[in-house]
C-alpha positions in Angstrom: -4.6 5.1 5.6 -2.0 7.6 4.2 -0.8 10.3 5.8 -1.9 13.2 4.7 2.0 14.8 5.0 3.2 12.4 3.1 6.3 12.3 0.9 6.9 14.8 4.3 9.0 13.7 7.0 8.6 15.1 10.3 11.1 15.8 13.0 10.8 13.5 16.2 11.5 16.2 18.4 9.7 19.3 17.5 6.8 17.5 15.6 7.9 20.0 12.2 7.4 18.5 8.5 10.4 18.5 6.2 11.5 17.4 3.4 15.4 16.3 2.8 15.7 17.5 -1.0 17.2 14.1 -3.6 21.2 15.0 -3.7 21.8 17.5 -1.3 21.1 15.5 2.2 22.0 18.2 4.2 19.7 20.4 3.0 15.9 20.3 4.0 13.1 22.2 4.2 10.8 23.6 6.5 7.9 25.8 6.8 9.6 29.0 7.4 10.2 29.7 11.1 9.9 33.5 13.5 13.5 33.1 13.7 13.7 33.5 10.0 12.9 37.2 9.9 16.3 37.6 11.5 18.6 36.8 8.9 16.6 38.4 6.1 17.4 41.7 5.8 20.9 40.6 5.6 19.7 38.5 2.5 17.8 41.3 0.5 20.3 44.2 1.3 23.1 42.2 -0.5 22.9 43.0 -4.7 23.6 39.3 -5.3 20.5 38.5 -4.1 18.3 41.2 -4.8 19.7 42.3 -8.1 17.9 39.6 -9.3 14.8 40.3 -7.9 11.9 42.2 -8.7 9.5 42.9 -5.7 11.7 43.5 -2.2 11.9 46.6 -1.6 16.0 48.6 -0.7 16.9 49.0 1.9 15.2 45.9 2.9 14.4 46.4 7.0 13.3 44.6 10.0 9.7 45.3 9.5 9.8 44.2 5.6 10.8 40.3 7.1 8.5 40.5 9.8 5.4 41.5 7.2 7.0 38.2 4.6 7.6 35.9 7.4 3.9 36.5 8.9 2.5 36.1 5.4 4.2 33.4 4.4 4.2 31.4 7.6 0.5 32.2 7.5 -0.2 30.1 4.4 1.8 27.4 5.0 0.4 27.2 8.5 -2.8 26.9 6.7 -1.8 24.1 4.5 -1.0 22.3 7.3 -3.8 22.8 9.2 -6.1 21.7 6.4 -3.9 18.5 6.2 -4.4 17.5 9.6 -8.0 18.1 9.6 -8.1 15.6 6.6 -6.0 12.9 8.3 -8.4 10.3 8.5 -9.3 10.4 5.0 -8.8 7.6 2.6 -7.3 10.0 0.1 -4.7 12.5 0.3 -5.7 15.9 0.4 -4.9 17.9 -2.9 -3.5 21.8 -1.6 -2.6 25.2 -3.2 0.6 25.7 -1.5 4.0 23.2 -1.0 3.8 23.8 3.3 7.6 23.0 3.3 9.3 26.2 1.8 12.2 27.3 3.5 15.4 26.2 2.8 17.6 24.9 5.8 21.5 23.2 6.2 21.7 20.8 8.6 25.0 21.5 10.3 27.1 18.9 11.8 26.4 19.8 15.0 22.6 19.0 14.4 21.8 23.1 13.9 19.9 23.9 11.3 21.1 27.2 9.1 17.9 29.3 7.4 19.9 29.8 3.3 17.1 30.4 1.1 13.2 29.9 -0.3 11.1 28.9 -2.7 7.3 28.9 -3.1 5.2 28.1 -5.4 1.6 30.6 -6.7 -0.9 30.9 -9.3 0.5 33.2 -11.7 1.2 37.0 -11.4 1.9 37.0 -15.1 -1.0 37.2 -16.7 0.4 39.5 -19.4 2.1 36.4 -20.1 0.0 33.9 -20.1 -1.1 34.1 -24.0 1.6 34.1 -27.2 1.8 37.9 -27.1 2.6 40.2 -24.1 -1.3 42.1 -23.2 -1.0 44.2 -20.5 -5.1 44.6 -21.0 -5.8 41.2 -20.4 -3.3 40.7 -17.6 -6.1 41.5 -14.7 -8.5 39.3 -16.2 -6.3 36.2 -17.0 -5.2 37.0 -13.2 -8.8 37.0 -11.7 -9.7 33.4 -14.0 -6.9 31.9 -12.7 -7.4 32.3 -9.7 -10.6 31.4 -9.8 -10.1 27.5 -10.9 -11.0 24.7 -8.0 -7.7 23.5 -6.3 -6.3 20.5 -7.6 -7.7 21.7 -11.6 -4.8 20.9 -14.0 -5.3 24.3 -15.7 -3.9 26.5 -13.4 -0.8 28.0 -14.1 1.7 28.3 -11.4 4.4 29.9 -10.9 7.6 30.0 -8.8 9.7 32.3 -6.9 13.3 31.5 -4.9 16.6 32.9 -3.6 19.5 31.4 -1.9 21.7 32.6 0.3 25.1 34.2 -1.2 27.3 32.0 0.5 25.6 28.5 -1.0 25.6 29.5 -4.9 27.0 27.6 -7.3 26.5 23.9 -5.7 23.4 23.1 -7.5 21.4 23.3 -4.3 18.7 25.0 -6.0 18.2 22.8 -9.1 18.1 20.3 -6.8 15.1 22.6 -4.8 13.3 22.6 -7.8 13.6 19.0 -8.5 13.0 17.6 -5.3 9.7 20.0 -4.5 8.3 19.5 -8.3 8.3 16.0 -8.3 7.7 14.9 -4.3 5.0 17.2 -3.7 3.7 20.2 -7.0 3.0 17.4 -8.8 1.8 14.9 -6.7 -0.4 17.0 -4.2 -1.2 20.0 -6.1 -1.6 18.8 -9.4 0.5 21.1 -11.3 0.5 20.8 -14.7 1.9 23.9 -16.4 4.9 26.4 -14.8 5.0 30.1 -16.3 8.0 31.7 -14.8 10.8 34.7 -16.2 13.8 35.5 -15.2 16.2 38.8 -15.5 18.1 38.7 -18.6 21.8 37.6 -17.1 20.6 35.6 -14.3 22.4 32.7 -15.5 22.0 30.7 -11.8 18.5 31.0 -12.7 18.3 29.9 -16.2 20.7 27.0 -15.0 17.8 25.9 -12.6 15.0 25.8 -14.9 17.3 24.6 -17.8 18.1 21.8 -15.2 14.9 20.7 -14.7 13.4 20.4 -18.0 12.0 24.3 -18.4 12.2 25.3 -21.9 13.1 28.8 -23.2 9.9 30.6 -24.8 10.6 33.9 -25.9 12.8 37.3 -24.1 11.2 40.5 -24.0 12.9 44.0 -23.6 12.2 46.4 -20.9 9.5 44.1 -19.6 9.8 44.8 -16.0 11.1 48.0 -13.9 12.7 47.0 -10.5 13.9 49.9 -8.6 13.9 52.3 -11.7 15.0 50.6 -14.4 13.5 49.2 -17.1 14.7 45.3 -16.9 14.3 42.5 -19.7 12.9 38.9 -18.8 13.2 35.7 -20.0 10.5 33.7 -20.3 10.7 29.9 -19.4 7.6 27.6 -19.5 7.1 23.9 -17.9 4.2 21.6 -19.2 4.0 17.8 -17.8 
């Protein structure tokens, strides 16, 4: 029988799936760790991070990374739960979540350095989700979504990351996005179709989806606010 962590490796010595991403071999990741929430607010209170970002809130404090880290340790602690539950199954378990999220360097030294994230939900963009912008069917197209069986090809996902400062520019992220897409979305969640935007600029961004096959759909003025201004988005779809 399978098991149900595979493509996941796991670490001989603390029992903890990873997965080593397809270029970068000293980058893996993890499901994100308590000792996370310390290096966070250092993240999200530098502009290169969140000036690309909608949702964290500035100044970005202790509490803020306790509330992500509990909430996102949460789910992927779920995922992994569910997995083991279903280990002596035949077939491997199709999930709602990639359990392996955060993204670590492995030092020299064997240490392992907490540099970035990237997850993977059903789509908060349900504005977006037809050919023109409708904010009045946003909630709806939302609630349907969400509604759809696990493992059902027509869900629309979408996908959120950051990296650490000090490791742009190195194509770690592309390679994220690559290695996560093909070893585990596709294969164990059955991900089919990717609706995500990007702030007009972000060319790191666009370089990541451009990278891995995401095509340019349409830009849209004024779209979003994020702190109180009025930001445009690019929009970038996926289909398989």
């Amino acid at each position: 029988m399978p098991s149900q962590l595979h493509p996941l490796e796991v670490n001989p010595t603390t029992g903890e799936p990873f997965l080593r991403l397809k270029s970068h071999n000293n980058i893996i990741l993890t499901p994100p760790r308590l000792s996370d929430i310390a290096i966070l607010p250092e993240y999200f209170n530098d502009s290169r991070v969140y000036g690309w970002l909608s949702s964290p809130p500035q100044p970005y404090l202790p509490e803020h990374a306790e509330q992500w880290i509990a909430k996102s340790k949460g789910e992927t602690d779920n995922v992994l739960s569910a997995l083991a539950a279903a280990e002596t199954s035949e077939q491997l378990l199709t999930v709602d979540q990639v359990p392996v999220r955060a993204i670590r360097e492995v030092r020299e030294d064997g240490t392992e350095a907490f540099i970035g994230d990237m997850g993977i939900l059903r789509t908060p963009y349900g504005e977006l989700m037809g050919s023109e912008v409708d904010w009045e069917k946003k909630a709806g197209r939302e609630k349907e979504n969400a509604t759809l069986p696990v493992g059902d090809p027509n869900i629309v996902w979408s996908i959120g990351f950051y990296l650490a400062p000090s490791h742009h520019g190195k194509g770690i992220m592309s390679d994220v996005l690559a290695t996560v897409l093909h070893d585990w979305a596709i294969p164990r969640m059955c991900v089919r179709r990717l609706l995500c935007n990007v702030f007009v600029g972000n060319e790191g961004s666009m370089g990541v989806f451009r990278k891995n096959g995401f095509v340019l759909t349409r830009t849209i003025e004024n779209h979003v606010e994020a702190r109180g201004e009025k930001r445009s988005i690019h929009v970038y779809e996926w289909n398989a």
